[in-house]
VMD Tcl script that builds the backbone (N, CA, C; Angstrom):
set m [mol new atoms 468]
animate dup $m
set s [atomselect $m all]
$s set {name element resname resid chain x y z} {
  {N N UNK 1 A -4.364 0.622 21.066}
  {CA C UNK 1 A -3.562 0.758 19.869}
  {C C UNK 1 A -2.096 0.855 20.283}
  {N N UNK 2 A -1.371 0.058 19.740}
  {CA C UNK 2 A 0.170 -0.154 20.033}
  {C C UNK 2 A 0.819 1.064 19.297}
  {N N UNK 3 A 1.396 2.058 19.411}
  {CA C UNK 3 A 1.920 3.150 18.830}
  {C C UNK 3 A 3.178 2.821 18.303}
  {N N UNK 4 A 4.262 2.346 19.285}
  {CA C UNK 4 A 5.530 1.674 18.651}
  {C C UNK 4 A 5.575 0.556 17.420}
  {N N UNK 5 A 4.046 -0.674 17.775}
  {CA C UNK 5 A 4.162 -1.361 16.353}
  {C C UNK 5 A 3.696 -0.440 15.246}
  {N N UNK 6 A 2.888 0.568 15.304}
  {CA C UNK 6 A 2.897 1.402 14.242}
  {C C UNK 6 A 3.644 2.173 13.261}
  {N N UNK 7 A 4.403 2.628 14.525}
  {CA C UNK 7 A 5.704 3.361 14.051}
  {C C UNK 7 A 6.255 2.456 13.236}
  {N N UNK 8 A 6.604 1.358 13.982}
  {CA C UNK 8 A 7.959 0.248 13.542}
  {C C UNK 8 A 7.404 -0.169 12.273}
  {N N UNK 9 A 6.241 -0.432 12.119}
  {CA C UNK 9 A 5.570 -0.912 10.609}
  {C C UNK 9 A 5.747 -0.201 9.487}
  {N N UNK 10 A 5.393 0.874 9.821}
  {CA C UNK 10 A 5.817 2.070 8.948}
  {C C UNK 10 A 7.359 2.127 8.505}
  {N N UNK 11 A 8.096 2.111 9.685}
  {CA C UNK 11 A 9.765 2.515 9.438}
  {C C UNK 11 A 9.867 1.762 8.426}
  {N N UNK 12 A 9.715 -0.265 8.821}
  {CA C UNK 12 A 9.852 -1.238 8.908}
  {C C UNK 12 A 9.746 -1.377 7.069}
  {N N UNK 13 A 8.869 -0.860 6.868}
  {CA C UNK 13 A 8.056 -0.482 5.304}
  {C C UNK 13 A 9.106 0.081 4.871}
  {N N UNK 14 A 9.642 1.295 5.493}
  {CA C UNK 14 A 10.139 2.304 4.574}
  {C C UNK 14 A 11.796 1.563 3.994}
  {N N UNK 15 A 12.035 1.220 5.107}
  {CA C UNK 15 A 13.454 0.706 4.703}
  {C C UNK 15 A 13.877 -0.745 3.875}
  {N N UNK 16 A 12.636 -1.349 4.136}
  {CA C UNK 16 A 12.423 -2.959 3.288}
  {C C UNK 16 A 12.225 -2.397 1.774}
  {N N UNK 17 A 11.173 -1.117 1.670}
  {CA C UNK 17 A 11.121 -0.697 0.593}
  {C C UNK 17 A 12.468 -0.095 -0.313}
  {N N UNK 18 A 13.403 0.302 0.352}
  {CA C UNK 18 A 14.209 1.384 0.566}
  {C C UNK 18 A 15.376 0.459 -0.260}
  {N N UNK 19 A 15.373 -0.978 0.987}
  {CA C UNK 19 A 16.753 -2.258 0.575}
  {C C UNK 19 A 16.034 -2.964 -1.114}
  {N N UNK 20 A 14.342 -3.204 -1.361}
  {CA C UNK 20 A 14.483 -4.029 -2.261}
  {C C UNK 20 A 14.049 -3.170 -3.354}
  {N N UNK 21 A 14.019 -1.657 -3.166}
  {CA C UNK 21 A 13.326 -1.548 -4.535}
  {C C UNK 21 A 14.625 -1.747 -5.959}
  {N N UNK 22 A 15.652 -1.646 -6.069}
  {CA C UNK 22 A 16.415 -1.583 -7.021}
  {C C UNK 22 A 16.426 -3.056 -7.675}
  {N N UNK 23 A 16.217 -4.506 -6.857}
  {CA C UNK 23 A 15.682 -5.767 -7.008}
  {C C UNK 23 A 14.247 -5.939 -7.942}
  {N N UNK 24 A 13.241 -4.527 -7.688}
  {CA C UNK 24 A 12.160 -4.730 -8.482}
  {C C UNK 24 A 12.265 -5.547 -9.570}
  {N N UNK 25 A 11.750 -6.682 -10.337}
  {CA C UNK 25 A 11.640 -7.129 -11.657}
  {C C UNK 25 A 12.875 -7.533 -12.393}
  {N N UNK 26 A 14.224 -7.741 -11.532}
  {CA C UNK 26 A 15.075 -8.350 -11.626}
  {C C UNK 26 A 14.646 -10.124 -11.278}
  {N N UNK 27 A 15.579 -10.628 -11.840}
  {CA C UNK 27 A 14.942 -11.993 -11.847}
  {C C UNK 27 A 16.065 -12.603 -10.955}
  {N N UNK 28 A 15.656 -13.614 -9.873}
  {CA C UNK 28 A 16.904 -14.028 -8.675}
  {C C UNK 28 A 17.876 -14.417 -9.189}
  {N N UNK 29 A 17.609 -15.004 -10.102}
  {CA C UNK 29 A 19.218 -15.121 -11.220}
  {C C UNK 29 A 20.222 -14.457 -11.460}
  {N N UNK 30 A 19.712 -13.404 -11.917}
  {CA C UNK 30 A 20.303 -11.990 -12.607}
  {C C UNK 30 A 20.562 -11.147 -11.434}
  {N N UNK 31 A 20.049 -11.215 -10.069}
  {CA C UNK 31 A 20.448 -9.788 -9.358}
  {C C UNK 31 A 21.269 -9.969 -8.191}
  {N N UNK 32 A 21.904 -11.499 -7.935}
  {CA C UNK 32 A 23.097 -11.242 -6.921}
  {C C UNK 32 A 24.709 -10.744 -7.959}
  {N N UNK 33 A 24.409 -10.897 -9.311}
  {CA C UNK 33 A 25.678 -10.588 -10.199}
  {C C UNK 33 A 24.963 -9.189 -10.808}
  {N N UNK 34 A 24.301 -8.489 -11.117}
  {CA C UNK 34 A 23.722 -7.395 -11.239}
  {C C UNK 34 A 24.241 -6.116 -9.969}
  {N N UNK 35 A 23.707 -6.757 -8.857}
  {CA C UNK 35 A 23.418 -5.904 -7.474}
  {C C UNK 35 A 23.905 -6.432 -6.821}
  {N N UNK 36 A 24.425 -7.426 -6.257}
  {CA C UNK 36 A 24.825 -8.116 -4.997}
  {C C UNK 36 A 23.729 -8.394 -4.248}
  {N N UNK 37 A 24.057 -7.988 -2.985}
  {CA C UNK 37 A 23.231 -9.157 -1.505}
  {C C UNK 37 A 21.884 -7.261 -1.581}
  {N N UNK 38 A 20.945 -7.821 -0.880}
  {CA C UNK 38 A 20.434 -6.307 -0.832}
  {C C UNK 38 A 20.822 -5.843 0.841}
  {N N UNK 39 A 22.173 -5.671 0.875}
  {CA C UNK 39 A 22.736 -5.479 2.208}
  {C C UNK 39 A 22.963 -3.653 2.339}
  {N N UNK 40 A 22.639 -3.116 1.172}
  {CA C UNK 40 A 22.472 -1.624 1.589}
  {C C UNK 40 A 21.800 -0.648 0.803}
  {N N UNK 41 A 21.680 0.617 0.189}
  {CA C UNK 41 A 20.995 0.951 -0.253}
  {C C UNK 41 A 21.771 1.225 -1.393}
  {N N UNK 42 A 20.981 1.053 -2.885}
  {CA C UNK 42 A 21.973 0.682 -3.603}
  {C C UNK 42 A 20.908 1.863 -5.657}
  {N N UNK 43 A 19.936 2.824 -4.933}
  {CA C UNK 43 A 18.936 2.826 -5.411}
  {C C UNK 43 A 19.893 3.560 -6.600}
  {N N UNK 44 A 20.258 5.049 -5.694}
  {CA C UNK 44 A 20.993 6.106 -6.539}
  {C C UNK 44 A 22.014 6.592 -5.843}
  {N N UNK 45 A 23.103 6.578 -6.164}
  {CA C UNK 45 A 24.493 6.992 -5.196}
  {C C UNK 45 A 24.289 6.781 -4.234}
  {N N UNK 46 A 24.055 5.401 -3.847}
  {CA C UNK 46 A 24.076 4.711 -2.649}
  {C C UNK 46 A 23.247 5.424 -1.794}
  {N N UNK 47 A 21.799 5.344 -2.294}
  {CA C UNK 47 A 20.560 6.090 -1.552}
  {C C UNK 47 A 19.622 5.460 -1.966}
  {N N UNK 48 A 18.515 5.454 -0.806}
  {CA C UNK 48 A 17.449 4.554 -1.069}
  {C C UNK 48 A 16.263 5.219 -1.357}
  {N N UNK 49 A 15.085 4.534 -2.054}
  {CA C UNK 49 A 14.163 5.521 -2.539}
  {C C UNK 49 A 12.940 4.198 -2.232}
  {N N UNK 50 A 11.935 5.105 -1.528}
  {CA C UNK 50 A 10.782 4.054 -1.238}
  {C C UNK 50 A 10.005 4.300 -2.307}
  {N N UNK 51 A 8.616 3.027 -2.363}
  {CA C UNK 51 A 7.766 3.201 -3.527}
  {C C UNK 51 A 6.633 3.431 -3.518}
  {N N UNK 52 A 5.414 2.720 -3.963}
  {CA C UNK 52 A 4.350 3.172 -3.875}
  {C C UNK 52 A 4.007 2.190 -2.092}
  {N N UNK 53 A 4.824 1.060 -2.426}
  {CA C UNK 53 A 4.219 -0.038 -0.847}
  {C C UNK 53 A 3.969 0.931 0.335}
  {N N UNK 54 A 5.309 1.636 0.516}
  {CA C UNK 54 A 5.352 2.699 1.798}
  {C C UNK 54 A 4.714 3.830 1.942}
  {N N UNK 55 A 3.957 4.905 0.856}
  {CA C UNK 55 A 3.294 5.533 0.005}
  {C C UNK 55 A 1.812 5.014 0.648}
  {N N UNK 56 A 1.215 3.667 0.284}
  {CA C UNK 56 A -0.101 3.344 0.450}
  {C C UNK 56 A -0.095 2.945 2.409}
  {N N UNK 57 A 1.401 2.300 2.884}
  {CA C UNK 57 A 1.132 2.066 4.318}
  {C C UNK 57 A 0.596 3.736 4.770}
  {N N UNK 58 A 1.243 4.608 4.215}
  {CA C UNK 58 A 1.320 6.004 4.851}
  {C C UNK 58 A -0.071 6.588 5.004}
  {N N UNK 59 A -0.237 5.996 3.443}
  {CA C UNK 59 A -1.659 6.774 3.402}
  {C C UNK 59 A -3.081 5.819 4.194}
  {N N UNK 60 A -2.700 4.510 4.446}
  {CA C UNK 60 A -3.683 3.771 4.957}
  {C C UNK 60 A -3.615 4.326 6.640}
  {N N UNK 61 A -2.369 4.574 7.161}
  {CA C UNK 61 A -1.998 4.708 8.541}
  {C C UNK 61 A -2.921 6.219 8.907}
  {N N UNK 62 A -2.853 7.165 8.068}
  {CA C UNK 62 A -3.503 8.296 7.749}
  {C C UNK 62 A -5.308 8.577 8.057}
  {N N UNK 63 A -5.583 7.331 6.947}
  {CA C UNK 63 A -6.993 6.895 6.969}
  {C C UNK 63 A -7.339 6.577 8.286}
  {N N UNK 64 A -6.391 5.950 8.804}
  {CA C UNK 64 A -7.030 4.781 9.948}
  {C C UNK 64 A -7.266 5.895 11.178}
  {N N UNK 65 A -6.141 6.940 11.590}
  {CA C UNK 65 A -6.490 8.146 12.752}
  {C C UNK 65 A -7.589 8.793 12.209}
  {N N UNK 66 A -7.532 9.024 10.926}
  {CA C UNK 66 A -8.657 10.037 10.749}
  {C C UNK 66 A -10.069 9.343 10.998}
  {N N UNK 67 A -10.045 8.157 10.556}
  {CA C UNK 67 A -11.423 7.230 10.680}
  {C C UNK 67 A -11.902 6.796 12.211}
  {N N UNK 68 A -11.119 6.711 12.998}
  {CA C UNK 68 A -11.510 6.741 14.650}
  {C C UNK 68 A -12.110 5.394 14.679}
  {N N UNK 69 A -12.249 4.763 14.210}
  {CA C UNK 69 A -12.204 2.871 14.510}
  {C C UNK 69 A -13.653 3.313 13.497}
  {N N UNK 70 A -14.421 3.463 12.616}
  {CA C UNK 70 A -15.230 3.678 11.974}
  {C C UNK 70 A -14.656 3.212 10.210}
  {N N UNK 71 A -15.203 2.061 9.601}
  {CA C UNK 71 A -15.042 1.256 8.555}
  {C C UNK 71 A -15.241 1.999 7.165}
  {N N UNK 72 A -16.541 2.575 7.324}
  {CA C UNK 72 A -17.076 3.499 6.149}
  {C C UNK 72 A -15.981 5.148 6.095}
  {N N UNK 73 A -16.077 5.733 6.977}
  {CA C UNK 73 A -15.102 6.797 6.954}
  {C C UNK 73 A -14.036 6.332 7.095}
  {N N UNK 74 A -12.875 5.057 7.142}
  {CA C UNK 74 A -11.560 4.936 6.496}
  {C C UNK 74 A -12.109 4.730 5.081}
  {N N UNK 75 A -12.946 4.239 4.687}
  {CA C UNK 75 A -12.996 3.676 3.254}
  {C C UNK 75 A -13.063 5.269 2.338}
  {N N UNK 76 A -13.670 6.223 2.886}
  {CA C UNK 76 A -13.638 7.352 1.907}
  {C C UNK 76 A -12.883 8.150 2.288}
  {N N UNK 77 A -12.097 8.384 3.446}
  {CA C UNK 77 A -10.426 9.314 3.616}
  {C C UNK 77 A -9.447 8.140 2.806}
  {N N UNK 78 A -9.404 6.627 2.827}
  {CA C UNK 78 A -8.473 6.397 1.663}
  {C C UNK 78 A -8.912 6.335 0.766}
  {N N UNK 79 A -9.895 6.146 0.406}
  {CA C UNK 79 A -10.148 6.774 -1.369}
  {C C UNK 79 A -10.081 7.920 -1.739}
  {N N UNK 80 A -10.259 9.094 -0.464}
  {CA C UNK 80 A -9.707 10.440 -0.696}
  {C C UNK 80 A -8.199 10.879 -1.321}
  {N N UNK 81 A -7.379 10.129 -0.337}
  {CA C UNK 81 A -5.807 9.795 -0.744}
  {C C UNK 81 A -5.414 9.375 -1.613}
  {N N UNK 82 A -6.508 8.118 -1.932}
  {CA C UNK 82 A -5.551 7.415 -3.200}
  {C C UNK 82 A -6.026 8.025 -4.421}
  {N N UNK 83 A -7.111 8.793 -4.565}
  {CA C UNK 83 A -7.690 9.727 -5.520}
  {C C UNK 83 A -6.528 10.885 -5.921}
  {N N UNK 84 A -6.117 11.565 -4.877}
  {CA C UNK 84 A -5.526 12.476 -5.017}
  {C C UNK 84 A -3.716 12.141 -5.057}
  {N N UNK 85 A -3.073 10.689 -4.580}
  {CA C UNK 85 A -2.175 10.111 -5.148}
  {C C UNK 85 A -1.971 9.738 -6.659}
  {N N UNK 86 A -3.148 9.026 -6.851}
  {CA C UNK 86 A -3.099 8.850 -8.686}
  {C C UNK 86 A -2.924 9.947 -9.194}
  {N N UNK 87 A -3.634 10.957 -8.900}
  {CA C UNK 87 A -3.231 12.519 -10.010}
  {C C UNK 87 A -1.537 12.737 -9.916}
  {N N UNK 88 A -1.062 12.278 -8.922}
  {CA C UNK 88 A 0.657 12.630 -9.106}
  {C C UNK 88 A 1.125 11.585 -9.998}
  {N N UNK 89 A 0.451 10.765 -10.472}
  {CA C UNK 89 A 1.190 9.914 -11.702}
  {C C UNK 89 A 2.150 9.012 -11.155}
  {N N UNK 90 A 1.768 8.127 -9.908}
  {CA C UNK 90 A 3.372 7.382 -9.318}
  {C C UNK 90 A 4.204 6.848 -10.216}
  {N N UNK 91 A 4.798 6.852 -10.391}
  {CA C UNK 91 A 5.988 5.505 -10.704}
  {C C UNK 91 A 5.554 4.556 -10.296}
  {N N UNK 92 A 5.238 3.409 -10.843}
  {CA C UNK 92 A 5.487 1.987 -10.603}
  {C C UNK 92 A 3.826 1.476 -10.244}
  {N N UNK 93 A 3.174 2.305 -10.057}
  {CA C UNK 93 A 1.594 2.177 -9.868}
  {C C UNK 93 A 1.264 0.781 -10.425}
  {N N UNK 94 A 0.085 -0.068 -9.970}
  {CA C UNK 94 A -0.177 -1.218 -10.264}
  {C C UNK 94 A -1.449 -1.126 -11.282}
  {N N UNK 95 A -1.369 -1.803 -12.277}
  {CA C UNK 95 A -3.015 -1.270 -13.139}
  {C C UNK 95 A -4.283 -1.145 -12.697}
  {N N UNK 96 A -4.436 -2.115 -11.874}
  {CA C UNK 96 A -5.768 -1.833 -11.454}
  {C C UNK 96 A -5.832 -0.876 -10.470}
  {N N UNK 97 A -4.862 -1.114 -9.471}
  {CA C UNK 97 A -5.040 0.335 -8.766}
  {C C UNK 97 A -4.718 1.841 -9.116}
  {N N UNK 98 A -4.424 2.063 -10.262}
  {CA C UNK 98 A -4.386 3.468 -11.096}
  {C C UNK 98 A -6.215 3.228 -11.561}
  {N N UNK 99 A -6.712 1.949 -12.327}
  {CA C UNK 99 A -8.080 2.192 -12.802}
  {C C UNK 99 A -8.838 2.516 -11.956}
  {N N UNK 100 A -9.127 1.919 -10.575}
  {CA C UNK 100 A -9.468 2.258 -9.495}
  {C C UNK 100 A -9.169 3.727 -8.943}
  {N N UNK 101 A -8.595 4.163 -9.058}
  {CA C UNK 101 A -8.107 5.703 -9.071}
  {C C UNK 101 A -8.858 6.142 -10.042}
  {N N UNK 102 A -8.848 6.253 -11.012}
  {CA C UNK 102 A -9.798 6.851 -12.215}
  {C C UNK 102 A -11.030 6.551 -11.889}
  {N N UNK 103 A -11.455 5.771 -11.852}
  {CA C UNK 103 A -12.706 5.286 -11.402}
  {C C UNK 103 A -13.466 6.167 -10.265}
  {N N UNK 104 A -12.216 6.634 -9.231}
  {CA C UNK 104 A -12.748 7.797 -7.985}
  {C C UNK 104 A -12.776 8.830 -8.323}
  {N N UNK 105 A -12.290 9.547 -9.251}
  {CA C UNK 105 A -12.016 10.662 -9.784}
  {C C UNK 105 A -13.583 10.610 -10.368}
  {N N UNK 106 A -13.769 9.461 -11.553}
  {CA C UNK 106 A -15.239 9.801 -12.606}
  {C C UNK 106 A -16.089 9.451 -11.556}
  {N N UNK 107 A -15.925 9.614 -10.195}
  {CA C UNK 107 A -17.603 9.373 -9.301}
  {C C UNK 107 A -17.980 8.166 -9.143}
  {N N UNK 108 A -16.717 7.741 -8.818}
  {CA C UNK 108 A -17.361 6.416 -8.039}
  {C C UNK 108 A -16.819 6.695 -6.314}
  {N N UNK 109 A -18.144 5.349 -6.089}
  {CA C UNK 109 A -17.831 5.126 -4.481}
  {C C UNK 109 A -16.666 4.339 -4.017}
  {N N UNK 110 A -16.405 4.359 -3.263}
  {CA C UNK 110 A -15.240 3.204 -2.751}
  {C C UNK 110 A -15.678 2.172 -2.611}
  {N N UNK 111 A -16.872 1.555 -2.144}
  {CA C UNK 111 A -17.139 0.512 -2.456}
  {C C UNK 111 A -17.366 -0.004 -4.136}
  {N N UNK 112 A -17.491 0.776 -4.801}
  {CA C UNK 112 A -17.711 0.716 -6.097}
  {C C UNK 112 A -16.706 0.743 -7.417}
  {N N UNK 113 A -15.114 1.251 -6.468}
  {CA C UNK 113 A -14.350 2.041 -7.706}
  {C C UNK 113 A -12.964 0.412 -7.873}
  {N N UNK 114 A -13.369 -0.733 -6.809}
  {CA C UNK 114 A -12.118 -1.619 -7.351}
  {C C UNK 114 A -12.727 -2.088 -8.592}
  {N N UNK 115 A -11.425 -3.144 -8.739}
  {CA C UNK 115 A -11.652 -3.654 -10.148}
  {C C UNK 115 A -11.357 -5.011 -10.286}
  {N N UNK 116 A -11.714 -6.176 -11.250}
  {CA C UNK 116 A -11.562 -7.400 -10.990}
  {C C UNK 116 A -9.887 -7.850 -11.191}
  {N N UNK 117 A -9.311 -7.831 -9.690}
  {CA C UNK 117 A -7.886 -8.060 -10.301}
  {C C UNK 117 A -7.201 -8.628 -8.783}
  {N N UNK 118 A -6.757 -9.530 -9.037}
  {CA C UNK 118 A -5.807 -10.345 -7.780}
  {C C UNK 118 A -4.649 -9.659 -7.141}
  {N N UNK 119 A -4.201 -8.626 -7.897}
  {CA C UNK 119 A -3.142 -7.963 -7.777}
  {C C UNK 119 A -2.357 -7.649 -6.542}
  {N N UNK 120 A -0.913 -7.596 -6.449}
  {CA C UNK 120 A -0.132 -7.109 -4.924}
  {C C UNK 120 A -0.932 -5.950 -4.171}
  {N N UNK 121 A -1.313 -4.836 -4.488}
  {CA C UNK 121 A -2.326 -3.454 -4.170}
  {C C UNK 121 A -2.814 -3.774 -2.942}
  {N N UNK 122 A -3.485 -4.799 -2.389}
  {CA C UNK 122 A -4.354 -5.152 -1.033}
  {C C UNK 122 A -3.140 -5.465 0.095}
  {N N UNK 123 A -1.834 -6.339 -0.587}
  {CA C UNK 123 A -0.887 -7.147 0.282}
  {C C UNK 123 A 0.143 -6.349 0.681}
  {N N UNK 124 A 0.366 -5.216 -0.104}
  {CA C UNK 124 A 1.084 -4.265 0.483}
  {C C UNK 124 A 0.939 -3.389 1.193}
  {N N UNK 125 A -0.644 -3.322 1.520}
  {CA C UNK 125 A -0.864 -2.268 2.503}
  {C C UNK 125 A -1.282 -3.101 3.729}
  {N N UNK 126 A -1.057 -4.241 4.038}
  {CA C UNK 126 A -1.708 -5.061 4.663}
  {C C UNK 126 A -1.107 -4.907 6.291}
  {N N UNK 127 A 0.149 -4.589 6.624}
  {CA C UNK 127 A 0.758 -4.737 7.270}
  {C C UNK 127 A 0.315 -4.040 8.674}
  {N N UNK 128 A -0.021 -3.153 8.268}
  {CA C UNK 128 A -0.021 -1.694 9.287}
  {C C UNK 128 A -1.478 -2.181 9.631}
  {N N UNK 129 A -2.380 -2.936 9.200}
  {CA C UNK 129 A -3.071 -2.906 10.132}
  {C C UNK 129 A -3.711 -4.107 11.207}
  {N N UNK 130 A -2.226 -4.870 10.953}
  {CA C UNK 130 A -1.951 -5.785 12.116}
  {C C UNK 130 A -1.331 -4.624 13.038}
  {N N UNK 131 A -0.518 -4.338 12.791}
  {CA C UNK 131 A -0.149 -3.009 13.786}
  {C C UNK 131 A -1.043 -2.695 14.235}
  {N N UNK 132 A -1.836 -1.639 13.950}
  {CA C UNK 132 A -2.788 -1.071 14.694}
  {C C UNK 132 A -4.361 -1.588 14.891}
  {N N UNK 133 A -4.973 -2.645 14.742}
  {CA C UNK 133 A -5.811 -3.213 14.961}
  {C C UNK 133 A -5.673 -4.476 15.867}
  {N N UNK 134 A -5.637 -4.167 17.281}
  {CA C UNK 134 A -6.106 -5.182 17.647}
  {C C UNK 134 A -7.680 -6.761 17.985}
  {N N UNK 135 A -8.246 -5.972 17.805}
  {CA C UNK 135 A -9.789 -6.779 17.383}
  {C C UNK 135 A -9.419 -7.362 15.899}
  {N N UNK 136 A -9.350 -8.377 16.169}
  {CA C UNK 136 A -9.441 -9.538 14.925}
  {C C UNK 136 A -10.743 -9.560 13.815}
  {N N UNK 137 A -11.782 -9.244 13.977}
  {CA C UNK 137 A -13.037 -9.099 13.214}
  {C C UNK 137 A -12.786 -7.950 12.644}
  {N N UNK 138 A -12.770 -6.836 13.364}
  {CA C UNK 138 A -12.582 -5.580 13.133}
  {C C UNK 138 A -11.416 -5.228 12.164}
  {N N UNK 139 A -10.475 -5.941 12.306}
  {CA C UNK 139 A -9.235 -5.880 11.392}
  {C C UNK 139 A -9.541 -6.380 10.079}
  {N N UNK 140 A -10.127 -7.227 9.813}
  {CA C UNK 140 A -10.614 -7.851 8.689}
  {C C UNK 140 A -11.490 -7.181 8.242}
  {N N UNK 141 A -11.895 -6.823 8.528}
  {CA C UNK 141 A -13.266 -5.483 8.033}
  {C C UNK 141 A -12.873 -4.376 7.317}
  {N N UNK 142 A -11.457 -3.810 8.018}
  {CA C UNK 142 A -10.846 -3.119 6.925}
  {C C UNK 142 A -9.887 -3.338 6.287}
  {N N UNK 143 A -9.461 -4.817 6.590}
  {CA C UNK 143 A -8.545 -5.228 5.404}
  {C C UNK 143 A -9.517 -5.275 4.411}
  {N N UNK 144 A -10.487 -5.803 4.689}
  {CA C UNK 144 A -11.330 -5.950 3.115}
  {C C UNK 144 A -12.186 -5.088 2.283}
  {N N UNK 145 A -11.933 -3.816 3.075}
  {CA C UNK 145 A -12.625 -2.199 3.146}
  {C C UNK 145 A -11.621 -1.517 1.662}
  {N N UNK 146 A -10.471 -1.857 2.389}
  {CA C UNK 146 A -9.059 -1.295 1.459}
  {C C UNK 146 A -8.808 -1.950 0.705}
  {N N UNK 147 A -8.982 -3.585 0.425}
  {CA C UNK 147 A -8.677 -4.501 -0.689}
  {C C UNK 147 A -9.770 -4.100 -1.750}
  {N N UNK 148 A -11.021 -4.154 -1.474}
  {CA C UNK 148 A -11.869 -3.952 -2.286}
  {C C UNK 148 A -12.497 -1.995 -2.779}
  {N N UNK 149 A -11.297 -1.556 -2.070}
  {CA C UNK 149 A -11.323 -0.328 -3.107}
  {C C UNK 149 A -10.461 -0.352 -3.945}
  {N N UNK 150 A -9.517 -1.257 -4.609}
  {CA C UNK 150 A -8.964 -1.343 -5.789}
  {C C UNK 150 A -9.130 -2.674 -6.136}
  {N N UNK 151 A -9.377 -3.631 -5.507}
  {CA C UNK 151 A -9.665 -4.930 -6.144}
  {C C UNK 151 A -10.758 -5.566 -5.716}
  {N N UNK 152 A -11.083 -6.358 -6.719}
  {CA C UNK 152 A -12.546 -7.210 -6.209}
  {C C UNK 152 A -12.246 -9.033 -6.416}
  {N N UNK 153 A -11.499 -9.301 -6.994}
  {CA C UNK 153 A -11.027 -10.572 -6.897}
  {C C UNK 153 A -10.906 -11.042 -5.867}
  {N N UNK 154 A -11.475 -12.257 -5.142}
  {CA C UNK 154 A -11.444 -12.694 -3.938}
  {C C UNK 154 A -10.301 -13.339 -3.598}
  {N N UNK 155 A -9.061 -13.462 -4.497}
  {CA C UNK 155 A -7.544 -13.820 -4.617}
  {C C UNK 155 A -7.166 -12.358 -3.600}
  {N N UNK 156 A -7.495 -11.335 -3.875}
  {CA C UNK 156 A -6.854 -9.945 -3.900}
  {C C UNK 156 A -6.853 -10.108 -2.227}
}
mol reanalyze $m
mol bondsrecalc $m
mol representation Tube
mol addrep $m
């Protein structure tokens, strides 16, 4: 396990999150005369604020030490997390992955609690575990461990 690409993924997250969240749902049209270039942090008095993307790397990076290279125990320490993330009500939460949250709360399994939806939720947590997975099979195993606890769309 590469520790520095971990780190760096994470940072890497925090500050990409940090430069584009004020861009959110601005349209490319509208946000170089809106905001300018996203050349600094521009969130709140020139301070940056990460979102849920850096939020789910954290909590997937979390899962992944606690799970010890074991597929089924990351799948229920991050459904532990993201169970107990939805109760804080994020900002900016994606629908299906809030239903999916509800869904863990009323007793469902993690294999059981995504929902049919293509949604960003799988692609944003995706990162960190090129970082820390080197075995290629194995990596895919829990990319699709974590995609399909909030989504089941084979887009997702």
């Amino acid at each position: 396990m590469n520790h520095d690409a971990i780190i760096g993924c994470i940072l890497g997250t925090a500050v990409g999150d940090a430069l584009g969240l004020p861009y959110e749902g601005v349209s490319s049209q509208r946000a170089p005369g809106l905001l300018g270039p996203p050349d600094r942090y521009r969130f709140f008095f020139r301070r940056g604020m990460i979102s849920d993307d850096t939020e789910h790397t954290c909590m997937v990076a979390g899962s992944l030490i606690e799970a010890n290279g074991d597929v089924d125990l990351f799948a229920r320490c991050f459904a532990s997390r993201l169970r107990w993330w939805i109760l804080a009500l994020p900002a900016g939460v994606g629908k299906a992955t809030a239903r999916a949250g509800i869904k863990l709360w009323l007793g469902a399994k993690p294999n059981n609690a995504g929902v049919f939806s293509a949604g960003n939720g799988p692609a944003m947590r995706a990162a960190i575990f090129g970082a820390a997975i080197d075995d290629l099979p194995k990596m895919l195993r829990f990319v699709r461990s974590s995609s399909r606890l909030t989504h089941t769309d084979p887009k997702a």
